[in-house]
C-alpha positions as CSV (number, residue, x, y, z in Angstrom):
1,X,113.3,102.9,95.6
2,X,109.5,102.7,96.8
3,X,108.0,105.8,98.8
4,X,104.7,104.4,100.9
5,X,101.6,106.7,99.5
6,X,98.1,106.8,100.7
7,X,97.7,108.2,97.0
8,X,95.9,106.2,94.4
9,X,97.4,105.9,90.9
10,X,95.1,104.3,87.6
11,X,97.6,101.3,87.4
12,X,99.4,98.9,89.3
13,X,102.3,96.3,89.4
14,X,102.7,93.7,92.1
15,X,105.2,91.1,93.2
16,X,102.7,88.4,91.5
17,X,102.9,90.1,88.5
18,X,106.4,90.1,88.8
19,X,107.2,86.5,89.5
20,X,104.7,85.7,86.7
21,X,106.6,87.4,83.9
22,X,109.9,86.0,85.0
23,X,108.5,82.7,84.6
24,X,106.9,83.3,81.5
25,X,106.1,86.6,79.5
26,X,103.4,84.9,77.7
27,X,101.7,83.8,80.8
28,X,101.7,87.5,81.8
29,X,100.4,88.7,78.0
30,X,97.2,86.1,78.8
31,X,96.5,86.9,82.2
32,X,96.9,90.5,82.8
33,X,97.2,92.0,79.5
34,X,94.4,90.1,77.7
35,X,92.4,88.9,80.5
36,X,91.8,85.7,79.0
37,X,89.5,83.0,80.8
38,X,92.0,80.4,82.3
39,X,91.7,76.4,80.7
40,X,92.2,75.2,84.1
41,X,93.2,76.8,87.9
42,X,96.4,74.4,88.9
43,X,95.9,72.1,91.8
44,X,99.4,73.8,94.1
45,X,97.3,76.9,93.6
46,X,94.2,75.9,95.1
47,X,95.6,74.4,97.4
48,X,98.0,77.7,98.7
49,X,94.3,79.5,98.5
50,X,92.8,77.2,100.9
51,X,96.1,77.0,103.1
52,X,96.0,81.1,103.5
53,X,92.3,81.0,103.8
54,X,92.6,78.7,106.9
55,X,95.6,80.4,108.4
56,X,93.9,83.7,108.3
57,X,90.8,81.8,110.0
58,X,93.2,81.0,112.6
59,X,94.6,84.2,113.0
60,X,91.5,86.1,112.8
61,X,90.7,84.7,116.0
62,X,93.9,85.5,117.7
63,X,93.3,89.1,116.9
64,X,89.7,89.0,117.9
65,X,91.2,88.0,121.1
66,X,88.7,85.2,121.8
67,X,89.7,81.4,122.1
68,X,92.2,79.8,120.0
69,X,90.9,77.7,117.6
70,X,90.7,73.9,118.5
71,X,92.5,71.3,116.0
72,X,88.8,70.2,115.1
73,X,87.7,73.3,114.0
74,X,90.9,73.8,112.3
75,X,90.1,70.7,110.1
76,X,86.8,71.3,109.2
77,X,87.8,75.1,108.3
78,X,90.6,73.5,106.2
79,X,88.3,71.1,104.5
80,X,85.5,73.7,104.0
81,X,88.0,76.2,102.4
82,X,89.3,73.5,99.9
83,X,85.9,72.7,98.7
84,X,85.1,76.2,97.8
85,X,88.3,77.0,96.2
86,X,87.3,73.6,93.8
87,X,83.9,75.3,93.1
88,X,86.3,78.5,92.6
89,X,88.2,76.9,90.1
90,X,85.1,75.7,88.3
91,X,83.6,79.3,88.1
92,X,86.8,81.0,86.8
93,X,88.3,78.5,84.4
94,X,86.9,76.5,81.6
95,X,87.7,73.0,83.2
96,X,88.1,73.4,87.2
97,X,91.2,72.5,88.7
98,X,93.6,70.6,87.0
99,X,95.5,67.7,89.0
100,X,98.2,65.3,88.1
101,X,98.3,61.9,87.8
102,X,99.2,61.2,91.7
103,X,96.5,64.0,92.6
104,X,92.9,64.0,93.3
105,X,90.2,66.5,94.4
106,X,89.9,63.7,97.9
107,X,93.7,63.1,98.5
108,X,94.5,67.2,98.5
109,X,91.4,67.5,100.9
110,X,93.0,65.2,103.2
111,X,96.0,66.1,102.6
112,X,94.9,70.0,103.7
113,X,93.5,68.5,106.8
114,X,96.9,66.8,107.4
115,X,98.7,69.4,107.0
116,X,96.9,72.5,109.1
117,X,96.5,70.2,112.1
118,X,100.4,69.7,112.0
119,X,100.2,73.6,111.8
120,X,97.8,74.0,114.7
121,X,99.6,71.6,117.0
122,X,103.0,72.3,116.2
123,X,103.4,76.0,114.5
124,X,105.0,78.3,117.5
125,X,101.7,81.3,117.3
126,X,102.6,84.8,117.6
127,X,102.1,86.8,121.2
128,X,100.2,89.0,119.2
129,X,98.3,89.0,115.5
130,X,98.4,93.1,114.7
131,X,96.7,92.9,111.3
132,X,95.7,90.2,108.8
133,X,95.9,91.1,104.6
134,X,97.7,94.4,105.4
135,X,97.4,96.3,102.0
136,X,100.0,98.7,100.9
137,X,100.6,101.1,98.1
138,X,104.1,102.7,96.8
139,X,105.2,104.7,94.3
140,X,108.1,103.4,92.3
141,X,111.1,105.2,91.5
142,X,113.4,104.1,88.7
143,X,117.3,102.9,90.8
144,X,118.9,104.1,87.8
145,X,117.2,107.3,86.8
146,X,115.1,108.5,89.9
147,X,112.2,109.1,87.8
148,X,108.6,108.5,89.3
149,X,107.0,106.0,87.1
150,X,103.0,106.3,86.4
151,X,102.0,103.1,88.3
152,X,102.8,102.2,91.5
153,X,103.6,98.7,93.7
154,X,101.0,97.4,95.8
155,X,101.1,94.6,98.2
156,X,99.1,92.9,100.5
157,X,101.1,91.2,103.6
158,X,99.5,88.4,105.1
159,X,100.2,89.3,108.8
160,X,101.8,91.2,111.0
161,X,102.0,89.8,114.1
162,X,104.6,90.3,117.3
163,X,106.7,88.0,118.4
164,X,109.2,88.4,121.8
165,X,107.6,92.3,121.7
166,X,109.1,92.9,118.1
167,X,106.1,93.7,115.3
168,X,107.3,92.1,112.2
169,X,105.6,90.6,108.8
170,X,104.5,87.3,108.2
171,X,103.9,85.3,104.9
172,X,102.5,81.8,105.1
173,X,103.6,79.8,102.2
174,X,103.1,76.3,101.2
175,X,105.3,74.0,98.8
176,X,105.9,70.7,97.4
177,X,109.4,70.8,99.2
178,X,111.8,71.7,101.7
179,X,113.2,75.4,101.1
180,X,117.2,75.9,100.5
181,X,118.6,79.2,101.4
182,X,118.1,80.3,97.6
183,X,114.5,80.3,98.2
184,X,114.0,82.7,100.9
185,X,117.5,84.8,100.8
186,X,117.1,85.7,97.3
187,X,113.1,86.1,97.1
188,X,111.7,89.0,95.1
189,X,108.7,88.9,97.2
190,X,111.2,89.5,100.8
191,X,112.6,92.2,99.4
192,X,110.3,94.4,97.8
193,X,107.7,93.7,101.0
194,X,111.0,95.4,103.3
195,X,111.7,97.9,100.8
196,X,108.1,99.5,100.9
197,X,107.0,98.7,104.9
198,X,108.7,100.5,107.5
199,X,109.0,96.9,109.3
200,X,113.0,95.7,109.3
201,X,111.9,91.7,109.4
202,X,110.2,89.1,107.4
203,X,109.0,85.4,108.6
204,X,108.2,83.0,106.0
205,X,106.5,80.3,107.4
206,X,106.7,77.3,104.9
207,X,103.9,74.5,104.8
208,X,105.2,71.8,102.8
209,X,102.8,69.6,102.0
210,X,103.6,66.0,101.8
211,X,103.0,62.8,102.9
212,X,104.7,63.6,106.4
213,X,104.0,67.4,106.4
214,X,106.0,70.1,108.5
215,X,106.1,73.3,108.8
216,X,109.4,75.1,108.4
217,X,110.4,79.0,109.3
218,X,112.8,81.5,107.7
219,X,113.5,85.0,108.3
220,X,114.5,87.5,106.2
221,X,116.5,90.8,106.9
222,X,116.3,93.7,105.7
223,X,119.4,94.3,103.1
224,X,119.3,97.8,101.2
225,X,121.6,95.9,98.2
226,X,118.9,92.9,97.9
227,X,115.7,95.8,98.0
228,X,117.6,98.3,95.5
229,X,118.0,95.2,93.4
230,X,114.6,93.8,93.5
231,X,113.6,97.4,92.3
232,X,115.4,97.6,89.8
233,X,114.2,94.0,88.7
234,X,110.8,95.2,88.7
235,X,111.4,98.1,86.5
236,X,113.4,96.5,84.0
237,X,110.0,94.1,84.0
238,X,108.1,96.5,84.0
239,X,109.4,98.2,80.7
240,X,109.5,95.3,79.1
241,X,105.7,94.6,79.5
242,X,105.6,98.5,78.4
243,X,107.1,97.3,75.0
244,X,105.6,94.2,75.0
245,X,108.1,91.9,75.1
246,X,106.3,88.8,74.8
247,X,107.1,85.3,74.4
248,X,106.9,82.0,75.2
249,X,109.3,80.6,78.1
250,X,109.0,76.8,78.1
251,X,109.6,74.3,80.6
252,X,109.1,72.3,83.2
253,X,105.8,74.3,84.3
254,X,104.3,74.5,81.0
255,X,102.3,71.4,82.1
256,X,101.1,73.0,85.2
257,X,99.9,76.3,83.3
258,X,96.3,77.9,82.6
259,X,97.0,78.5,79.6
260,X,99.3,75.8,77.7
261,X,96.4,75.6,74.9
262,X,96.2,78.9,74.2
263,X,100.2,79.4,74.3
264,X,101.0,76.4,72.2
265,X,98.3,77.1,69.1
266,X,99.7,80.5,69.2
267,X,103.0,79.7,68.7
């Protein structure tokens, strides 16, 4: 289970952190473990950045109470953000962002701009925007045991907002795809947000970013089995970083990763 504390502890583990050793242990050695400076920053990532960057823009204003933003301004926020998150990548990683083939540093920019006035004109806004990155800190407590571990879970919720005069959480997400049911009912990120906020609901509101973009919305229940499981996900992850349990897990995404060099000359 997670208990909500206003209590600082030395360490930390995160849903990021989570989803990045179940895609890859190694990954997770060379980014949080050993800190190592990143080959490249992968385009999809930027991109997210620059999406939640321009969202929150958005947002900010509706909680600021002033003037909704026009689909101009929306734009040239969008474009704006997705030039400083290239200069981002150039300052953290040794060789900026790295595209594919079919992508260029131009065609993602318009492509942004494409995409957030879809998400201006279209997207149903909240009645209400409550708070915007809403950190939170829990203790975490072993399903199987009960102990307290050292570290805790901390999270940082991109909205929470009210809709028909229910407060609830939002998360903004963007993806390459249409989501199935797979991707929201049985997300790691849904379940652990519920299980540590007091908040029963979760809206995931999907960007998907292609040539026809649309913007797509799910909403996730709380479900004690789903939460208790998550937990218990987390702390068998997190004792296997403990013993460090580290190895490579190849695929698909290995082209996609910061640190495919580094993993492959080690291995």
């Amino acid at each position: 289970m997670l208990e909500p504390t206003h209590e600082e502890a030395g360490d930390y583990f995160s849903a990021s952190r989570l989803t990045t050793y179940m895609i890859c242990p190694n990954k997770y050695l060379f980014n949080y473990v050993e800190k190592q400076r990143k080959e490249q920053l992968p385009a999809p990532m930027m991109f997210g950045s620059a999406v939640h960057k321009t969202i929150e823009a958005v947002y900010q204003r509706l909680m600021d109470k002033a003037t909704p933003m026009t689909v101009e301004e929306v734009k040239d926020e969008a474009a704006g953000f997705w030039m400083a998150q290239t200069e981002r990548a150039f300052n953290e990683s040794e060789r900026g962002v790295g595209y594919t083939e079919k992508e260029s540093e131009d065609l993602l920019k318009d492509r942004i701009v494409k995409l957030m006035e879809v998400f201006v004109s279209e997207f149903d806004m909240p009645d209400e925007v409550n708070a915007i990155e809403q950190r939170f800190r829990c203790w975490i407590f072993d399903p199987e045991t009960g102990e307290r571990l050292d570290l805790q879970f901390l999270g940082i919720v991109d909205a929470i907002t009210t809709r028909g005069g229910e407060q609830i959480i939002e998360e903004h997400k963007t993806a390459g795809r249409r989501w199935s049911r797979h991707d929201y009912e049985n997300n790691l990120q849904a379940s652990l947000y519920l299980a540590a906020h007091p908040l029963g609901e979760l809206r995931f509101n999907v960007l998907v970013k292609r040539a026809n973009p649309v913007v797509e919305v799910f909403h996730v229940q709380a479900n004690d089995w789903q939460q208790n499981d998550a937990v218990n996900t987390m702390c068998n992850v997190i004792k296997a970083v403990e013993d460090r349990n580290f190895y490579p897990r190849r695929g698909y995404m290995c082209d996609r990763c910061s640190f495919r060099r580094r993993c492959y000359e080690g291995s």
